[in-house]
N, C-alpha and C positions, 0 to 999 in steps of 0.2 A: 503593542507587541514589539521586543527587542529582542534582539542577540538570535536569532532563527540559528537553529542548528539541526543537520540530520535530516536535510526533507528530503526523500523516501520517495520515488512517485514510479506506480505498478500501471499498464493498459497492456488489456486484455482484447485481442480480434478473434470473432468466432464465427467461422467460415461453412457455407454448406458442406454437407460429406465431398470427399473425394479434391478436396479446393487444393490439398497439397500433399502430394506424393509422395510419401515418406519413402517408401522399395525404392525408388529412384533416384533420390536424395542419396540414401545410404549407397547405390551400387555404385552410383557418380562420381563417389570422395566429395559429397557433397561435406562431409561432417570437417574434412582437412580445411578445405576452402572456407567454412563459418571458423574456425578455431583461427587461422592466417588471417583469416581480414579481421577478426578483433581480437585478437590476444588474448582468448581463454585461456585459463588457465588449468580448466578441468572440462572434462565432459563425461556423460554416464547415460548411454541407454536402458530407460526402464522399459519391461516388456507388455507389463499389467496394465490392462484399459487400451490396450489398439497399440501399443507404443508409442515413447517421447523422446526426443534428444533433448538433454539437460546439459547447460552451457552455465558456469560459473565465471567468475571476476575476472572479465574484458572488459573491453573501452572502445570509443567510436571516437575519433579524430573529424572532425570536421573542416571543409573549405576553407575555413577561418579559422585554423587549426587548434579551436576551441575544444577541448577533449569530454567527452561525457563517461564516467563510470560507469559502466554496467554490473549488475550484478548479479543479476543469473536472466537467462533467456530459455524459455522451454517450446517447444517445436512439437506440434503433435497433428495428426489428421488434418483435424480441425480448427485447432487455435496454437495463436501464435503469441505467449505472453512474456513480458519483458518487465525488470524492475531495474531503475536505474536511480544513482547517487542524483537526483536534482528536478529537473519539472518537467509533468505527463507532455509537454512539446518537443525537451528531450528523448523523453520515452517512444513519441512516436518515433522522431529522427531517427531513431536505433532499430525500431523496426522494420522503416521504411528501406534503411539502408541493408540489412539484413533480408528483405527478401527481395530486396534488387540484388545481392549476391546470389542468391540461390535461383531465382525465377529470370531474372534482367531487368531492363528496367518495366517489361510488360507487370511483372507483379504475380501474384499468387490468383489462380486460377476463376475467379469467381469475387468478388466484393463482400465483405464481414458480413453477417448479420448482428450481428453483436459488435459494440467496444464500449468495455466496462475501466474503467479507475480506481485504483485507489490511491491515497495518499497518508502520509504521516511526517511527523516533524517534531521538533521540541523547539519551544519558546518562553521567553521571561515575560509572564501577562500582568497588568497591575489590578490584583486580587489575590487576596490571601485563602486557602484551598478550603477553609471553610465558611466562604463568602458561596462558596455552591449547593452547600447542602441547606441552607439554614439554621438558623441558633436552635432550635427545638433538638433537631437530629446531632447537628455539633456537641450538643452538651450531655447527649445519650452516650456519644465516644466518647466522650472525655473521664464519665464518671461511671454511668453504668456499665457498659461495656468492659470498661477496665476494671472494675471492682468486680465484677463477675467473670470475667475469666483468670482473675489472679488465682495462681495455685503456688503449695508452698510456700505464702506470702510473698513470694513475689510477682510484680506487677507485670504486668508485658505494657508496652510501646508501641502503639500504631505504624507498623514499616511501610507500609505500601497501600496508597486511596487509590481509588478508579471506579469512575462510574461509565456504565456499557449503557446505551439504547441500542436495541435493535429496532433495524428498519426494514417493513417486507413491503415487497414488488409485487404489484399485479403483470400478472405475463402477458404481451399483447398477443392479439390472436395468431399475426403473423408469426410468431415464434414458436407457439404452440402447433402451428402446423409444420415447423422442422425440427418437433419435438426437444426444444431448448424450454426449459425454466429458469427465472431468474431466481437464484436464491436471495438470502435473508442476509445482511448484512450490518455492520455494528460502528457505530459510534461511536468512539472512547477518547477520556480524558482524566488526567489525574497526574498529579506530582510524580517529578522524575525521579524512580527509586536510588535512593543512596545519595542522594540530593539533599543540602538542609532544607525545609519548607520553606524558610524567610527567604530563598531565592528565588520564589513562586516561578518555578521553572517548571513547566507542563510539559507531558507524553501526548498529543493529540493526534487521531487517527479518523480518517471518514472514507467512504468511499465514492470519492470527487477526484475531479481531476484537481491539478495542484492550486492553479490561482481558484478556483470556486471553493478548495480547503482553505487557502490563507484566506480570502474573504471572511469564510465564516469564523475562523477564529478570531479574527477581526470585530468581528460582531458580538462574538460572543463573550469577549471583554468589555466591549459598549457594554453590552447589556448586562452583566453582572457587575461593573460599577456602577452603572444608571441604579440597577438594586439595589444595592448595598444604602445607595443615598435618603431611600422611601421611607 
C-alpha cells in the first residue's frame, strides 16, 4: 500500500435516552460555545427525529498544537457522531473534547452503549482491478458486456468498478433491551473514478476503526497478489 490519501474516519456514541440534554444545550448558548471552541463554519438545526445540532468544517487544535479537521459533528438525544479528515483516535479526541465543552470535564450524562466506526481512504495497491474479479468475469466485461450494450454502434467504456459486501450484525441482547439495532453495513472497494486504472488507485471503505481498515487493506493486497500467483 502507497501514497494513502483521503482517510476519512466517522465514531459514532450511542447513549441511553435522556444522556444529553439537548433543551438545555440550546437555552445555554450552548450551540455559540461548540461553534467558538472549533471554528465551524456552519450549523443547522434539524427538527425531524427528536432534533440534531449539525456542525460543519471545524477543527480541534490540540496541546501539541497538532490540528485535526473536522468535518461535520451531529449532536442528537442520544448519539454524538463525529467525522473527521484522519484516524478514529482523532475522532475520538474531537469528541471527547466536544463534550468536555458542553458537559465539563464530568462528560455526558450516562456511558455509550454503542461506539460504531467507520473508515475510508484511497490508496495505490499492487494489483491491477481485474486481479479481483477473475479472468472468467473480466473477460464477460471486456467482450460481452460491451458488445451488448453497444447502441448506435457505439461502444461504451467501463467508467466506474466497485464491488459492495454487505455485512449484518447480530444485536446483542443487551441492546435489544434499550431498543437499539445494529444495522447492516458495506464493504466497498474499486478504482478511483476519473482515475487512469494503470495507477491501481483504490476507493476503500469498511466499517472499522481506522488502523483495523488500514490492516485489512493491507491484507487484502497480500492476498490478491498471493492470488494472482496460484
Amino acid at each position: 500500500m502507497e501514497d494513502l490519501q483521503d482517510l476519512i474516519s466517522q465514531v459514532v456514541r450511542l447513549y441511553p435516552p435522556g444522556s444529553i440534554p439537548m433543551n438545555t444545550i440550546l437555552a445555554a448558548g450552548g450551540v455559540r460555545v461548540i461553534e467558538a471552541a472549533f471554528k465551524f463554519n456552519s450549523f443547522a438545526m434539524v427538527e425531524s427525529g427528536g432534533g440534531a445540532m449539525q456542525f460543519t468544517h471545524g477543527h480541534l487544535v490540540a496541546a501539541d498544537d497538532h490540528k485535526t479537521i473536522i468535518l461535520n459533528a451531529t449532536i442528537e438525544e442520544r448519539r454524538i457522531m463525529l467525522t473527521v479528515l484522519g484516524t478514529s483516535a482523532e475522532a475520538d479526541d474531537a469528541i471527547d473534547a466536544i463534550c468536555e465543552t458542553i458537559f465539563g470535564e464530568e462528560g455526558p450524562l450516562a456511558d455509550p452503549l454503542v461506539v460504531a466506526a467507520e473508515t475510508s481512504c484511497s490508496a495505490c495497491l499492487d494489483f491491477d482491478w481485474n486481479e479481483l474479479y477473475g479472468s472468467g468475469f473480466t473477460r464477460f466485461l471486456n467482450t460481452s458486456l460491451i458488445a451488448g450494450c453497444t447502441t448506435e454502434g457505439v461502444e461504451p467504456r467501463i467508467l466506474h468498478i466497485e464491488m459492495t459486501f454487505g455485512l449484518k450484525y447480530t444485536t446483542p441482547t443487551r441492546l435489544e433491551e434499550h431498543a437499539i439495532g445494529l444495522s447492516a453495513k458495506n464493504f466497498t472497494i474499486g478504482p478511483v473514478p476519473k482515475v487512469p486504472l494503470s495507477e491501481r488507485r483504490y476507493q476503500i471503505a469498511s466499517p472499522t476503526r481506522s488502523e483495523d481498515h488500514l490492516r485489512i487493506v493491507e491484507e487484502l493486497e497480500k492476498s490478491v497478489k498471493e492470488g494472482a500467483k496460484k
